[in-house]
VOBA-1610 file (N, C-alpha, C; in pm, whole numbers, padded with zeros to 5 digits, always signed):
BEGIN
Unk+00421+00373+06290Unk+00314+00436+06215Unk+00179+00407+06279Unk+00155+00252+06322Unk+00025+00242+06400Unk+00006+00347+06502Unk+00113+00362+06590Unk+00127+00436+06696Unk+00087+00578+06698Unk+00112+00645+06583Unk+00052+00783+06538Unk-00077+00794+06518Unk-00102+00676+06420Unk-00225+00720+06387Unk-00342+00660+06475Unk-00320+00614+06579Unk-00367+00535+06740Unk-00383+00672+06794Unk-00233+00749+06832Unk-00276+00856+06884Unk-00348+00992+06834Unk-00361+01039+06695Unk-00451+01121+06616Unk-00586+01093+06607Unk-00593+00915+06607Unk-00737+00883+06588Unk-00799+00942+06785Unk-00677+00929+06891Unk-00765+00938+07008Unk-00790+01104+07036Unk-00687+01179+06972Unk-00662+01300+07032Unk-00780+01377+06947Unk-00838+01298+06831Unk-00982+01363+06791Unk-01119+01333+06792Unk-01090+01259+06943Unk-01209+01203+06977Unk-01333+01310+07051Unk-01301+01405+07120Unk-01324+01457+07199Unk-01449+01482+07319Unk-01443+01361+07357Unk-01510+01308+07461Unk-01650+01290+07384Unk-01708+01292+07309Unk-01831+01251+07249Unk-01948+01369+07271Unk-02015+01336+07159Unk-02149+01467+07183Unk-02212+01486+07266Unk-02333+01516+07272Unk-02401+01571+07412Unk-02408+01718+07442Unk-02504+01750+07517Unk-02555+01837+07547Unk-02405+01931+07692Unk-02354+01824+07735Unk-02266+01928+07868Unk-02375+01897+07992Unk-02315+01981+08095Unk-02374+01903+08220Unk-02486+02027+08231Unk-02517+02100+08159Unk-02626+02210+08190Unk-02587+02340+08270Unk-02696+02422+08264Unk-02634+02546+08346Unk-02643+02507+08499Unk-02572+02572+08560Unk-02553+02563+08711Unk-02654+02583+08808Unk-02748+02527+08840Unk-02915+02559+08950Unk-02876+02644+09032Unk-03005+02723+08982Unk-02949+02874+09112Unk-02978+02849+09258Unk-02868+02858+09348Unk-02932+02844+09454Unk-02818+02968+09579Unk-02796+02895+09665Unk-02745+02946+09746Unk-02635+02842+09756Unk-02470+02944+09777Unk-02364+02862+09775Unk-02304+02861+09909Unk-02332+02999+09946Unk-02247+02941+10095Unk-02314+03074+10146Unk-02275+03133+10296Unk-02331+03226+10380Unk-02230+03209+10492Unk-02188+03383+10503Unk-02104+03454+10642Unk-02179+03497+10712Unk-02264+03469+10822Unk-02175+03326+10917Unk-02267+03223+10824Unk-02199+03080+10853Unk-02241+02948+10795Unk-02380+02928+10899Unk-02462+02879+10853Unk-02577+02822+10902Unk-02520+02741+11043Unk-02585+02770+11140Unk-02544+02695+11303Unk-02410+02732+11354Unk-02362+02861+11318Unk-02276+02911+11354Unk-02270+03004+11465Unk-02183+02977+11613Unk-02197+03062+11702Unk-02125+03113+11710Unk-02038+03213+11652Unk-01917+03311+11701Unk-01935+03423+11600Unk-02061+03443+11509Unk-02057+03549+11475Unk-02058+03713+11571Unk-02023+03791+11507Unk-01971+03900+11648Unk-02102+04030+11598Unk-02141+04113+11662Unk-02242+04182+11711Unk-02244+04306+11568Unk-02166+04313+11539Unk-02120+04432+11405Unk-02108+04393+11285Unk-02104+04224+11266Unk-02057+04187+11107Unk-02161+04198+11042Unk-02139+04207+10886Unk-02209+04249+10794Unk-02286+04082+10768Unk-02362+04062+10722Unk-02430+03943+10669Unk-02366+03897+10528Unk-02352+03796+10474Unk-02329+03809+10314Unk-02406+03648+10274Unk-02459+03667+10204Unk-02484+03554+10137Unk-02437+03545+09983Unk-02381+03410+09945Unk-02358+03427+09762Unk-02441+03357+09723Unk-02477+03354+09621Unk-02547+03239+09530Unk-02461+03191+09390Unk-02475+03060+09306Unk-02425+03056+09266Unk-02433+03083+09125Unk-02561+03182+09098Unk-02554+03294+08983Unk-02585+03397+09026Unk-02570+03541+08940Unk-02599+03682+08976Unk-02725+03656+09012Unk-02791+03760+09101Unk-02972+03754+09110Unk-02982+03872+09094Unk-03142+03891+09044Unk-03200+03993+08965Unk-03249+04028+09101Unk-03143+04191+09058Unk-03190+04269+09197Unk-03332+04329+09241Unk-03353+04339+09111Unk-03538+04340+09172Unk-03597+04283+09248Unk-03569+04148+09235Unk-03626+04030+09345Unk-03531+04011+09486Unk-03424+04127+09502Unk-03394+04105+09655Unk-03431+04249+09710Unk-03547+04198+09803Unk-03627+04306+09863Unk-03614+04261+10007Unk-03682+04383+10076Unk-03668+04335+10195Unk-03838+04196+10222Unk-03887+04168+10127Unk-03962+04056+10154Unk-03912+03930+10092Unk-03829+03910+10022Unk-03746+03807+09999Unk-03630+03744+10058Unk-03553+03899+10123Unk-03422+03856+10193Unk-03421+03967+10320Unk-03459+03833+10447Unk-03458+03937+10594Unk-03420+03861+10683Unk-03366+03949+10789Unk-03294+03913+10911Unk-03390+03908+11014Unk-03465+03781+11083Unk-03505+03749+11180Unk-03474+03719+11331Unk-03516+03760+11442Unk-03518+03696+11550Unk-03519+03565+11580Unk-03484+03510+11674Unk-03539+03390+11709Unk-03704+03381+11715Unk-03766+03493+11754Unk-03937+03461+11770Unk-04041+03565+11675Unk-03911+03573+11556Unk-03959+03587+11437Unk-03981+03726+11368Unk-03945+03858+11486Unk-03960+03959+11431Unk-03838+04008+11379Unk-03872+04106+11261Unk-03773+04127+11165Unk-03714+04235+11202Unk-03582+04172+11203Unk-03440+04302+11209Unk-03434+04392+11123Unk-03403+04544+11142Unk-03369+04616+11032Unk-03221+04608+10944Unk-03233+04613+10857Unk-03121+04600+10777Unk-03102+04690+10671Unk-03026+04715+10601Unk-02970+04791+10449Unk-02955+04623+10403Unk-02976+04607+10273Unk-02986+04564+10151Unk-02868+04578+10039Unk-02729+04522+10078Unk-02675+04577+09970Unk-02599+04488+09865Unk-02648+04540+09755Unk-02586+04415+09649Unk-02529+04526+09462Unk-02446+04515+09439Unk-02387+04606+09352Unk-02444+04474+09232Unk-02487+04579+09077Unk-02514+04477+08971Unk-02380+04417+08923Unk-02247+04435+08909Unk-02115+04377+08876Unk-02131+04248+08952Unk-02169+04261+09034Unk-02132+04140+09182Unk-02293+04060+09186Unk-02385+04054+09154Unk-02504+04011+09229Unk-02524+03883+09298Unk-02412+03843+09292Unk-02422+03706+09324Unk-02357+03711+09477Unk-02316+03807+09513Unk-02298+03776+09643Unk-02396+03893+09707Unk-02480+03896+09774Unk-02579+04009+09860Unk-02519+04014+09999Unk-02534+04126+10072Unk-02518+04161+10186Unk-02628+04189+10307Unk-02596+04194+10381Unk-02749+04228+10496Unk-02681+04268+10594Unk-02624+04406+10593Unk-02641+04496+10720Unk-02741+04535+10798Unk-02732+04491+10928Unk-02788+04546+11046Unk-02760+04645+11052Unk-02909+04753+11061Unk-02915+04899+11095Unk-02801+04925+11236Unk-02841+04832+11317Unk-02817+04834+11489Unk-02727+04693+11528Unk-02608+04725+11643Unk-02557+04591+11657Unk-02665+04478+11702Unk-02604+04388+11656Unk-02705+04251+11725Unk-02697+04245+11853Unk-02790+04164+11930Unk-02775+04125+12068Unk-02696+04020+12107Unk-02589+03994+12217Unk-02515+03901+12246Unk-02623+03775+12275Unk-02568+03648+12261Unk-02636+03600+12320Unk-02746+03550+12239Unk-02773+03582+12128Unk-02940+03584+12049Unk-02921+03500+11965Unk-03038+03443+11935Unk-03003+03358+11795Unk-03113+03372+11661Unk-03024+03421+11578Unk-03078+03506+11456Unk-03128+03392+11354Unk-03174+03458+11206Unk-03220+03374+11138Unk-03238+03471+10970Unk-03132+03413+10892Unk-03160+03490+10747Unk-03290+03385+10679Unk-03388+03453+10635Unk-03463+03385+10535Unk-03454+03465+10387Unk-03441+03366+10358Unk-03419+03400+10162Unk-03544+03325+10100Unk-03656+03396+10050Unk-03753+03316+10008Unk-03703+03222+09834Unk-03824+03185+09846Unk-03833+03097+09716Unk-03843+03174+09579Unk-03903+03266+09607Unk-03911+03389+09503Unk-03802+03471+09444Unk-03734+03446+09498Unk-03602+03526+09500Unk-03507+03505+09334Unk-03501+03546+09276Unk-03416+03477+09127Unk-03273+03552+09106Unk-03261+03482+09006Unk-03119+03450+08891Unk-03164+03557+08831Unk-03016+03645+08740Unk-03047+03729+08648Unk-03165+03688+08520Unk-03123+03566+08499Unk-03194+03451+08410Unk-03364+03468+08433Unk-03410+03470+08522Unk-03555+03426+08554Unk-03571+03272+08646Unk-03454+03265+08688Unk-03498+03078+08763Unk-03517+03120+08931Unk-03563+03096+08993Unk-03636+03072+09105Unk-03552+03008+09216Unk-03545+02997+09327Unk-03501+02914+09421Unk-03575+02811+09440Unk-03699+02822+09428Unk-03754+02714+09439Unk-03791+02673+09588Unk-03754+02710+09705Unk-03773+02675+09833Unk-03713+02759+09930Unk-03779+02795+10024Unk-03692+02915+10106Unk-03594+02817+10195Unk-03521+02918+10203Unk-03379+02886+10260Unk-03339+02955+10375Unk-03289+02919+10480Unk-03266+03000+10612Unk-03132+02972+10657Unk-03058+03018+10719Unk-02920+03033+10747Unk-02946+03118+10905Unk-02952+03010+10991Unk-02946+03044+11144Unk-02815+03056+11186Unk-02792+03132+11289Unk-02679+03178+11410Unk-02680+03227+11553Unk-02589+03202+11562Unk-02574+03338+11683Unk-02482+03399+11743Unk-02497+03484+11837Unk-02441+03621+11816Unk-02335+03587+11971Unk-02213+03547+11952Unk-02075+03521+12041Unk-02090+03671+12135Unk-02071+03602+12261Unk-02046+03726+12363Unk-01931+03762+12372Unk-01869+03820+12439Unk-01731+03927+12407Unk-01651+03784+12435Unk-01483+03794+12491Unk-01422+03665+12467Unk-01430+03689+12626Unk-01341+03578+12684Unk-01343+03592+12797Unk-01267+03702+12865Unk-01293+03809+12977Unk-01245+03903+13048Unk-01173+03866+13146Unk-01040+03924+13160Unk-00962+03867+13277Unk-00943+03982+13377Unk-01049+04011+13475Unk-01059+04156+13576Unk-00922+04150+13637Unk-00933+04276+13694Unk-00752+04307+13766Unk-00740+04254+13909Unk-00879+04166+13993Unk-00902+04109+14102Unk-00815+03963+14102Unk-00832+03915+13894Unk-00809+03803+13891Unk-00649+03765+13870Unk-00582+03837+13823Unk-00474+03838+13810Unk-00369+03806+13905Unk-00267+03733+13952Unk-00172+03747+14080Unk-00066+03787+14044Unk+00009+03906+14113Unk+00120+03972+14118Unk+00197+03874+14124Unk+00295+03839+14037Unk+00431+03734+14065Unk+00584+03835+14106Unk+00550+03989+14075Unk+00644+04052+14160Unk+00777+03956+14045Unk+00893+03983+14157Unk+01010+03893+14143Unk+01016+03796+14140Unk+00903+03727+14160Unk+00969+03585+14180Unk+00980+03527+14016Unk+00958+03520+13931Unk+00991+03482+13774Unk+01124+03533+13736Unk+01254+03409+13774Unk+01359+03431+13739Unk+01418+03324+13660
//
């Protein structure tokens, strides 16, 4: 009988009051390609998520743009569906340059469906992988027959 009412007294404990750990800070959760990433390829789409929807009003092209290394801005499409807002996209009008090393800035301005802020701009650098390696038909040696 102790034993029951040991376990009824624990099973209605339920971890104690309090508030919960709060809502989740909006920020940025991850980014295709990852920040210092070199093998992104010349055609991929950009994506960044965050880890609430953002109010598409505030992703403009002065909040969220694709930079050069020496700072001038890439053209892009902008695309983010309201079902989804939490993950945005950044297509390049034009392939990237091999070789280059790019730069997403996401300002501070940028928000949550909510109204919360980033609070600090955020950048997510890369660069752009040259083709893989080419093996010309000079380089190759005829083995003919001899592979038996």
């Amino acid at each position: 009988m102790f034993f029951v009412a040991l376990a009824l007294s624990i099973a209605g404990c339920g971890g104690g009051g309090g508030d919960g750990p709060g809502p989740v800070p909006f920020e940025v959760a991850s980014s295709m390609p990852e920040d210092g990433s070199a093998d992104f390829q010349v055609h991929e789409t950009i994506v960044i998520t965050f880890t609430r929807k953002t109010d598409l009003g505030t992703v403009t092209p002065d909040n969220l743009r694709l930079e050069r290394s020496d700072g001038t801005v890439v053209p892009t499409r902008i695309l983010a569906e309201p079902f989804n807002s939490a993950n945005v996209r950044l297509d390049p009008v034009n392939d990237l340059a091999v070789n280059e090393v790019y730069r997403v800035r996401i300002a501070s301005s940028l928000q949550s469906e909510d109204g919360a802020a980033l609070g600090e701009d955020h950048f997510v650098c890369f660069l752009i992988a040259g083709p893989g390696h080419v093996i010309r038909p000079d380089q190759v040696l005829d083995l003919g027959d001899r592979l038996q």
